[in-house]
Structures are given as C-alpha cells and as structure tokens.
C-alpha positions in Angstrom: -3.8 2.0 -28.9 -1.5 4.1 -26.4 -2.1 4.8 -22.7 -0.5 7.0 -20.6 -0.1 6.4 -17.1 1.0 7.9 -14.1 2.3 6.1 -10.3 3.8 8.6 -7.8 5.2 5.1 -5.4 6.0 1.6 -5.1 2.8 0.2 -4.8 1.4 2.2 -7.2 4.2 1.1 -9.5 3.3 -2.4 -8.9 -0.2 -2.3 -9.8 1.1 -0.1 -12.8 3.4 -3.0 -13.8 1.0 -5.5 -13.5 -1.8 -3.5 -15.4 0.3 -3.5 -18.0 1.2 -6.9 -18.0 -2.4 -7.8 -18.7 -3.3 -4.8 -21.2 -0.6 -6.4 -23.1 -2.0 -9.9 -22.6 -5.5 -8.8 -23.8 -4.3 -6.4 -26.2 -1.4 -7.0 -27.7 0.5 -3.9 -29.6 -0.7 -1.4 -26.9 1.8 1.3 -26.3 2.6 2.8 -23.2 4.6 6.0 -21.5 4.5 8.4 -18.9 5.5 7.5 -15.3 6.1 5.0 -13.5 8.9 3.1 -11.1 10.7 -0.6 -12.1 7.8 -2.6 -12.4 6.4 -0.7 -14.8 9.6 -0.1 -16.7 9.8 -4.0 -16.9 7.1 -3.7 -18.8 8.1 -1.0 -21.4 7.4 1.9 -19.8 10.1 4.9 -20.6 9.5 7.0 -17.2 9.5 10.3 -18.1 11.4 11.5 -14.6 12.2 9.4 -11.2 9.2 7.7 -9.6 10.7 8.8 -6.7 10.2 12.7 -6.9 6.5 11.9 -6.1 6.9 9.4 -3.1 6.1 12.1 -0.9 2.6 12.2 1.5 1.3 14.4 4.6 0.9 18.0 4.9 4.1 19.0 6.3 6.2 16.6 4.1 4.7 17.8 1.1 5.2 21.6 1.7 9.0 21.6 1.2 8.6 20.1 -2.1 5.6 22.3 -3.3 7.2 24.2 -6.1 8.7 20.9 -7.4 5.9 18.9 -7.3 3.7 21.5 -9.2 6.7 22.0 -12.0 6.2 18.0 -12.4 2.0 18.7 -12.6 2.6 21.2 -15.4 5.0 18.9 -17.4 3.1 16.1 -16.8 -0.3 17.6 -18.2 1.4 19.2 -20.9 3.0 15.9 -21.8 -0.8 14.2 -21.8 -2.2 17.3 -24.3 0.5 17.2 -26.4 -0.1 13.2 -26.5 -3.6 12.7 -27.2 -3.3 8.9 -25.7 -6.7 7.1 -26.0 -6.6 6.9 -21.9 -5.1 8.4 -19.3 -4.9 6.1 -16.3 -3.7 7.6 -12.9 -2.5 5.1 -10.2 -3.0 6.2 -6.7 -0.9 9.2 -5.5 -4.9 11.1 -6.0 -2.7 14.7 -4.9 -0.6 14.6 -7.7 -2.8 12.5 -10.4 -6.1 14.5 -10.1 -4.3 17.5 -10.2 -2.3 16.5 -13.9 -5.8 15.2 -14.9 -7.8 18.5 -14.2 -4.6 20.4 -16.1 -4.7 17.8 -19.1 -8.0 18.9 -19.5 -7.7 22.5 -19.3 -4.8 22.3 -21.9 -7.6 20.7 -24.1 -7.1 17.2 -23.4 -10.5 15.3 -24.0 -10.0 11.6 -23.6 -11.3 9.2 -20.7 -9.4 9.3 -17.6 -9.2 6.3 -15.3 -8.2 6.1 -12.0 -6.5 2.9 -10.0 -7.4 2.8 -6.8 -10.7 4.6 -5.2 -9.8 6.9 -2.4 -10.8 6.2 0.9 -13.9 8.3 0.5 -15.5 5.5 4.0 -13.0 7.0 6.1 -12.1 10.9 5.7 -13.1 13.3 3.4 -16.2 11.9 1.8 -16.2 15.4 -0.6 -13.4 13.7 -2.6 -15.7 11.6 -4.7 -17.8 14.6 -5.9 -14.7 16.4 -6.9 -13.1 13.8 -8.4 -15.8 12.8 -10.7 -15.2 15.9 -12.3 -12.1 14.9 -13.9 -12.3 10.8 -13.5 -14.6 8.7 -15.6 -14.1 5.1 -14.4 -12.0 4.1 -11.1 -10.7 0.5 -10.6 -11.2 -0.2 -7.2 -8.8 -2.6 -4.7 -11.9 -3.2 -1.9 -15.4 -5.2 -2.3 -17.2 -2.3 -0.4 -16.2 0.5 -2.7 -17.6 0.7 -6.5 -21.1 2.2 -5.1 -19.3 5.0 -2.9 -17.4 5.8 -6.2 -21.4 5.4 -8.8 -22.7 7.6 -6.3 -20.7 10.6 -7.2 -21.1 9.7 -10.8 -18.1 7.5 -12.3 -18.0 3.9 -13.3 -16.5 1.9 -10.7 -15.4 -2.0 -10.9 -13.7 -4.2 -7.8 -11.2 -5.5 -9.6 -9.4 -7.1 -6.4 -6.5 -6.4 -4.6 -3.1 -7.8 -5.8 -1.8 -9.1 -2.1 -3.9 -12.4 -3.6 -2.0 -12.7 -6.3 1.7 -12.4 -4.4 4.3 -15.2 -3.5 4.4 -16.9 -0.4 7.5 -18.5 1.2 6.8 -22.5 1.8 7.4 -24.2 5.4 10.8 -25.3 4.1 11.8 -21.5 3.0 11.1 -20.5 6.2 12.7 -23.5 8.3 15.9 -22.5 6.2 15.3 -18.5 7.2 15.2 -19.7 10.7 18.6 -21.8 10.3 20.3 -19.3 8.1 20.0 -16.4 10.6 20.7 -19.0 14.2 17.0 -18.8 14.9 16.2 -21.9 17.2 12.6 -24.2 16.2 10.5 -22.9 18.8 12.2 -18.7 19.5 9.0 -16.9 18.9 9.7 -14.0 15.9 8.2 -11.0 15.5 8.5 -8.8 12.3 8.8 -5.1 12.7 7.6 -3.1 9.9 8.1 1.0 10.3 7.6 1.5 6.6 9.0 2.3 3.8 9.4 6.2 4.3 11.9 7.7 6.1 9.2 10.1 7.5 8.3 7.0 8.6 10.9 5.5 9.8 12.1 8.7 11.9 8.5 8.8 13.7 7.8 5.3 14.0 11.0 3.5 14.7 12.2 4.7 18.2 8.5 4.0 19.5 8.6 0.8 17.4 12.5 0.1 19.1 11.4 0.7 22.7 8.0 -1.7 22.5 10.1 -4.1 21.0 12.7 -3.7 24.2 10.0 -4.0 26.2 8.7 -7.0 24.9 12.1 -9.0 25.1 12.9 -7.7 28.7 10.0 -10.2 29.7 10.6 -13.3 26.8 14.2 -13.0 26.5 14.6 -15.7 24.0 12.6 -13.2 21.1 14.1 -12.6 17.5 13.3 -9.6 15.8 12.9 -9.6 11.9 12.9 -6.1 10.3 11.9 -6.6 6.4 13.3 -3.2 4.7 14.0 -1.3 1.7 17.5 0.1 0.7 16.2 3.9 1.0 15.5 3.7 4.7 17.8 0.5 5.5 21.1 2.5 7.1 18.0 4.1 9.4 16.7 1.2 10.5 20.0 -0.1 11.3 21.0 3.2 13.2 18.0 2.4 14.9 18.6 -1.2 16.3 22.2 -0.7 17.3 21.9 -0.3 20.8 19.8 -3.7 21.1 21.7 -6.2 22.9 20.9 -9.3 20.5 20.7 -7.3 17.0 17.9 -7.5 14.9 17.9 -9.6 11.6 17.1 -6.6 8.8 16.6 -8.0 5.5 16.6 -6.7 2.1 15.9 -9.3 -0.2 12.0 -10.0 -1.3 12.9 -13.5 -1.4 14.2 -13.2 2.3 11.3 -11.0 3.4 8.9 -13.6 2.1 10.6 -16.2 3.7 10.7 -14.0 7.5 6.8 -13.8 7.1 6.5 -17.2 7.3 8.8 -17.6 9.9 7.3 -15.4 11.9 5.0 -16.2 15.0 3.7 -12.4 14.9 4.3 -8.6 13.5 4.3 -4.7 14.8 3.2 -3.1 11.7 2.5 0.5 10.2 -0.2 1.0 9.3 -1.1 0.8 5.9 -1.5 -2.1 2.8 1.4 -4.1 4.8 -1.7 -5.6 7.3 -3.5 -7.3 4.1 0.4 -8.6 3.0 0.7 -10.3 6.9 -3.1 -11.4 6.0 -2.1 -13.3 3.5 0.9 -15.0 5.2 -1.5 -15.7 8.2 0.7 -13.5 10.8 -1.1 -12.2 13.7 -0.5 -8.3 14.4 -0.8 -5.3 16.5 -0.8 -1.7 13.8 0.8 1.4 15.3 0.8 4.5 13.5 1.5 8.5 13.9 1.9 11.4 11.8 3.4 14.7 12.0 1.3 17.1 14.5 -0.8 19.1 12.2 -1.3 15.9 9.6 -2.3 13.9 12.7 -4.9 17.0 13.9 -6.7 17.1 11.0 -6.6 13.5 9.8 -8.4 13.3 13.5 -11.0 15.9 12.9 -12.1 14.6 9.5 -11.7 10.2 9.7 -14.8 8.7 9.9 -14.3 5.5 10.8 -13.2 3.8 14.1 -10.5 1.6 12.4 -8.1 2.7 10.0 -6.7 -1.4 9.7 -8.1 -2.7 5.7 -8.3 -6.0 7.9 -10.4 -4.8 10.5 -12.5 -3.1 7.6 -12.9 -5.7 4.7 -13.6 -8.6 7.5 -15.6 -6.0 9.2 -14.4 -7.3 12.5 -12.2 -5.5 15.4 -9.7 -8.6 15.3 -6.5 -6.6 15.1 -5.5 -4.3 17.8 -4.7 -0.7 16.8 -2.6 2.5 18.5 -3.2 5.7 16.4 -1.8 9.4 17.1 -1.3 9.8 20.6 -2.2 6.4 21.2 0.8 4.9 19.6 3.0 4.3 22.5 5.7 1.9 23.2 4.1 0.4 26.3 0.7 -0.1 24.6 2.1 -1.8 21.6 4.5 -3.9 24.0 1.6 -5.1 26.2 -0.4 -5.7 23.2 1.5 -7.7 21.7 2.3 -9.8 24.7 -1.2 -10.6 24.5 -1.1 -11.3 21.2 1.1 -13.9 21.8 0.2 -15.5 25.1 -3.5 -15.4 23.5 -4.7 -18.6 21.5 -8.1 -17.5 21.4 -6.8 -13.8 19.9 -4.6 -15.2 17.3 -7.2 -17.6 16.3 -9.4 -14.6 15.9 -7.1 -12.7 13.5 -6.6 -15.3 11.6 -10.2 -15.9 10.6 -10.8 -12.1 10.1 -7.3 -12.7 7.8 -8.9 -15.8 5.6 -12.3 -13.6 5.1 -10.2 -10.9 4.1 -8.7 -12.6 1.5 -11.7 -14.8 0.6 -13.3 -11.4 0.0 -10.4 -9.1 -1.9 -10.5 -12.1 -4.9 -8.1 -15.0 -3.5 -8.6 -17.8 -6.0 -10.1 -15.9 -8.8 -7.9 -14.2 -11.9 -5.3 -12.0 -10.8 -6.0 -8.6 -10.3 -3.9 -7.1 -12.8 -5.7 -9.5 -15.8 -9.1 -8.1 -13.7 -7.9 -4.4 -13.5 -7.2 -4.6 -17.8 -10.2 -6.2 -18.0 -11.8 -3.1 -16.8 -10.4 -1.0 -18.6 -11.0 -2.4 -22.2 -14.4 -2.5 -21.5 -14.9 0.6 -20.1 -13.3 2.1 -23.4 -15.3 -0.1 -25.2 -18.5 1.2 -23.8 -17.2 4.5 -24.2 -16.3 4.1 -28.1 -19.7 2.4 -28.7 -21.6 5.4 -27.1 -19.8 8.0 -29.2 
C-alpha cells in the first residue's frame, strides 16, 4: 500500500508525522512520499521540495508568490498521476491541496482523496464544502462539531480529535527550574507573548503586541515577559523587544517553551491553534489578531461567527477575551489583560471553558494520530469493498 501526502506548514507537518506514525503502526509495510516538513520526514517521508515554499496564507501574501506556487500545483499533480498511490491524503493548506487534487484528477488520477483537517466551513465561506466535495471523498476532522457540516456537502467525515491532547506538558518542577534558570522570582507574575510563527505575523502583530505589553508593566513593574519562538522569525522578535527596559526571555527550545507555559500566570496570543495549546497548559489569555487591509475587509464581510477563538467555540462559551481587525489595539489588549489577572472570577472562568475544551477534542482517549489512521483504513476499506 502507498500514500501520497501533501502538508504546506508546521502544523500540518505534525499531524502528517503523526498520521504516519499510526498508518505504520496499523499497517505495517505502507509506503509513503510527497510533501511534507521534519516530522514527516522522521517518519520516512522523501519531501519532494521544501515545506516551506507553501507556508504562505492571506491574499496579499500569497500574490507575490502566485507563479511559484502554481509551478509547485502542476508538479505536484503530475507527480500524483504519474504515481497512481492507493490515496491521496492532503493536510490542511486547502489553497494549495484542493487545487493539486482537482489537477490529479484532470491528469487522470482516479483514486480516493482524503483531506486532514475540515475547513472552517462554521465561520466564513460556507460554499467551500460543496466545492470541495467535488474532489474530496472522506475529511478527518480536528473539532467535535464538524463531521455533519462536512456529510452535508456529501463526503465522509470522522472527528478524529485534535492532537494538542496528545502533547507534552512541562511538570511543576520543569517550570520552578524555568523560573530559576532565567532570575524569575516565586511569585513575578509571567505572561507569554505569542505573535506567531509568520513573519507576516510577526511584522503586524509584534509592535501592537510590544506596546500592550509596555503598558502592562508601566502599572505591575515587577512583570516577566516569556516570548516562545521559532528560528525563522526569532532575530524579529528580538529586534522587536530591544528597547524594553527589562528584556524579555525569548526561547527557542520546545523543551523550554513547554516549560514557560507552565510557568506562566497568563498569555497575549495570536490567534489561531496556539489558544487550544495554552488550553491544555491551563493558561488564561486574551487573543489579538489583524491582517493585511484587504485580507482583513473581506475576512469581515464573509465570517460568520462572533468568535474566531477554537476555545470560545468548542466550549461554546465567550470565556476568552478577543481584539480582531481594528479592534486589536495595544491599549485594549493591555487593559484586558490587567483584568485578566486582577480577576479570580475570570481566570476561573477560562479555565473551565479550557478543561471542556479538552474533555471534548478527545483528552484521555487514543491519540489522534492512531484515531486519524484509523480513519483512513477504514474508509479505504469501505471503499475497496464497494468496488
């Protein structure tokens, strides 16, 4: 049996790695390419160009790289046809994965084609279902509250959970040790800062993310910052901090980020999957995010829901505070979290919405990589036994 798959970014790389690792588990001799990032390359994948050509999102950021990223689309579907795999699965990144799907099959590929990770079909852009079910035949899905949004349109659709559950958490001792290593005092409340992982990102977030944070240790002097990062955006974020008067900590290192997690007392977050990762360390937050102008405009005219935060949505609560577009100002995110953390009664209601949210995206059940294989053999085993 050989699969090809496809992950356009680092999470999608992580949920391609640990696919694999249970396809391999349940069926042992499977045989893998296409492309992927290092988690998927620890598990035998021979990427067939950098991961990182894809890691690309919103409108204006992806026009620059149009011609490239359609080259890539060409290559990639050709690569498929030429194949024949018994699956295609596609890993997020739906731009660029749909797209090599609908071109597979035009070139004459005829196999099933699975896709990891439903779109967000409950927010924006409910019309994505229909059209992807022309190309898509089963979707493994990270949210309780998606498989009938995804049957609807006419694929198979399984919640296979969402793998924050099944990641590491630093232990008290770890994150006494953090606090020592770095000249934290016991009781100096920390606060993680979390622009992302982009360097659009990073250039739009971090100066509004730099002045809340000012703002907030102008009236608790005795606050540490924590900035968990990635070597791509690193040198930015330190560029960034180097007017502060007390630096910042910035870390690297998972086993260091874990660690700061648990230190910390609370986090200013982008938003994105990084909420349900400070869910599962129980760290209150407050979720800032923008986009470029005309991203941000139509985002706006087409999102239908009134939170954007996966906490807010799978606990279906309005625990964690939110500043979006033109919202997402340093002096709202400072006073917010000032609340946040003068606020028993608020913290106490984040972290309930946080436990739910993990009771419900599979905590204590089979990890959701095993889960996600699981899917897919059967679906492929349907399929064979109907044909």
């Amino acid at each position: 049996m050989n699969v090809f798959l496809i992950a356009g970014e680092a999470s999608g790389d992580k949920l391609g790695g640990a696919l694999m690792a249970g396809l391999k588990a349940l069926r042992p001799g499977i045989g893998f390419s296409g492309i992927g990032g290092p988690e998927m390359a620890a598990q035998g994948l021979d990427s067939r160009f950098a991961m990182d050509e894809l890691s690309v999102m919103g409108i204006t950021e992806v026009l620059p790289k149009y011609r490239q990223l359609k080259r890539r689309i060409v290559e990639t579907a050709q690569a498929v046809a030429e194949g024949r795999p018994d699956a295609l699965i596609t890993i997020d990144s739906p731009d660029f994965c749909l797209r090599v799907a609908r071109a597979a099959k035009d070139l004459g590929y005829d196999g099933p084609v699975i896709h990891y990770v439903a779109p967000s079909v409950w927010a924006w852009r409910p019309g994505r279902a229909a059209k992807m079910a022309r190309v898509v035949d089963h979707v493994l899905a990270l949210l309780p509250f998606e498989p009938p949004y995804m049957e609807a349109a006419g694929m198979s659709c399984d919640f296979v959970g969402h793998p924050v559950v099944a990641e590491d958490r630093a232990s008290r001792a770890e994150s006494e040790a953090f606090r020592e290593a770095h000249g934290i005092a016991p009781d100096a409340p920390v606060v993680l800062c979390l622009p992302g992982s982009r360097r659009g990102e990073v250039t739009r977030l971090g100066p509004r993310f730099d002045e809340a944070l000012i703002r907030l240790r102008d009236r608790i002097p005795e606050l540490r910052v924590v900035i968990p990062t990635v070597p791509g955006v690193s040198r930015m974020v330190r560029d960034m901090t180097r007017r502060w008067p007390t630096a910042p900590i910035v870390v690297e290192d998972p086993a260091d980020k874990l660690a700061g997690f648990m230190a910390a007392n609370l986090a200013l977050a982008a938003s994105g999957t990084v909420s349900l990762e400070l869910a599962a360390n129980d760290v209150p937050m407050v979720i800032a995010y923008d986009m470029a102008p005309m991203s941000r405009w139509l985002i706006g005219m087409l999102l239908k829901t009134d939170t954007v935060t996966l906490v807010n949505l799978v606990s279906e609560t309005r625990a964690i505070p939110e500043f979006l577009g033109r919202d997402c100002r340093d002096d709202l995110i400072a006073e917010a979290l000032f609340e946040l953390l003068e606020s028993p009664e608020k913290r106490a209601a984040q972290s309930e919405a946080m436990a739910l949210t993990m009771q419900r995206l599979g905590a204590g059940g089979p990890p959701p990589g095993l889960r996600a294989a699981q899917s897919v053999l059967d679906f492929l085993d349907r399929r064979q036994r109907r044909a």
